[in-house]
N, C-alpha and C positions, 0 to 999 in steps of 0.2 A: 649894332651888335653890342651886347653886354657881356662883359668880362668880369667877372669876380676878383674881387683882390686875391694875387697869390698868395699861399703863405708859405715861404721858405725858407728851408732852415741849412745853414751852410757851415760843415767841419770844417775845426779848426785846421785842417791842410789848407784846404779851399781858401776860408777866410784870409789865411795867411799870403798864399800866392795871391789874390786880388788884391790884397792889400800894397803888396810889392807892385803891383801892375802901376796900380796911383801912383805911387812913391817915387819910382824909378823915375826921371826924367827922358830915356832914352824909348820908353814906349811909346808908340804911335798914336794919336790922340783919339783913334777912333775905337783904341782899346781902351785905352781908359777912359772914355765914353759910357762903353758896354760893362765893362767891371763896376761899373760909378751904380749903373740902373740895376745891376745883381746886387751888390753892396747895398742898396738902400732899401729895394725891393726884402731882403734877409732881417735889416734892421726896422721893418717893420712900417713902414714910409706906405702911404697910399700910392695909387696910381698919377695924380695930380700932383702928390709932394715930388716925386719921380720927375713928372713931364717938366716942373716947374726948375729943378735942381738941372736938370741937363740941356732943357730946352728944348722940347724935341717932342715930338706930337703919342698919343696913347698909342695907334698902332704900332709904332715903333720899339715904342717900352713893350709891350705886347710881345713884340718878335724876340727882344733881347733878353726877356725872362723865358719865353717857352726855349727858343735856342739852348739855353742853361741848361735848363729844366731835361732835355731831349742829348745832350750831348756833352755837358758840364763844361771846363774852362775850354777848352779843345776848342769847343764850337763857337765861342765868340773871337777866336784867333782868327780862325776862319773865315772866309768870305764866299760867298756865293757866286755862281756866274749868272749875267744879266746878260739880258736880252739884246741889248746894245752894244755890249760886248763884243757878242757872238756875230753880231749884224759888222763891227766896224774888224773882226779877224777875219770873216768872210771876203769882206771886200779888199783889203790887206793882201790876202792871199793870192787872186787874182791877178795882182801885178803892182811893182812898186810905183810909184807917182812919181815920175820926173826919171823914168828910165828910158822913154824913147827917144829912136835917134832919129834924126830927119833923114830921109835916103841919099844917099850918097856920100856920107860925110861918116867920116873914122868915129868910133868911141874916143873919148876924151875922158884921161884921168889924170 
């Protein structure tokens, strides 16, 4: 699958809040991940100068520029629910692990 380099262009709000995202210390690393590949994606950077600056495969840069692209900073806060997720809340729900009791013997707390 071939992808065209994006070209995008990002107000100075925009620019400003990603900029704080980097800066901040207290952001979670995998926001300034995503801010890092908009920011460089804006400043005009290939897709490889991208993959190589954050380490992290095309599809990926892929996802974090259309994300942008489709929903602005909102949607790189954001996170998605996966499949595994859903699969380990499923079974979660069914019943806690290490709450049964042997018969005949009292709960114990």
């Amino acid at each position: 699958m071939r992808h065209d380099d994006i070209c995008l262009y990002l107000g100075p709000a925009d620019r400003s809040e990603l900029q704080v995202l980097l800066t901040n210390r207290n952001t979670p690393r995998k926001l300034v991940w995503r801010a890092g590949i908009v920011l460089a994606t804006a400043d005009g950077c290939g897709t490889f100068e991208i993959m190589r600056r954050a380490n992290t495969s095309k599809p990926t840069v892929w996802r974090w520029q259309a994300r942008y692209l489709d929903e602005g900073i909102d949607g790189l806060r954001r996170d998605t629910e996966t499949r595994a997720r859903h699969r380990f809340e499923r079974r979660v729900e069914g019943g806690r692990r290490g709450s049964r009791r042997c018969p005949g013997k009292p709960a114990s707390r």
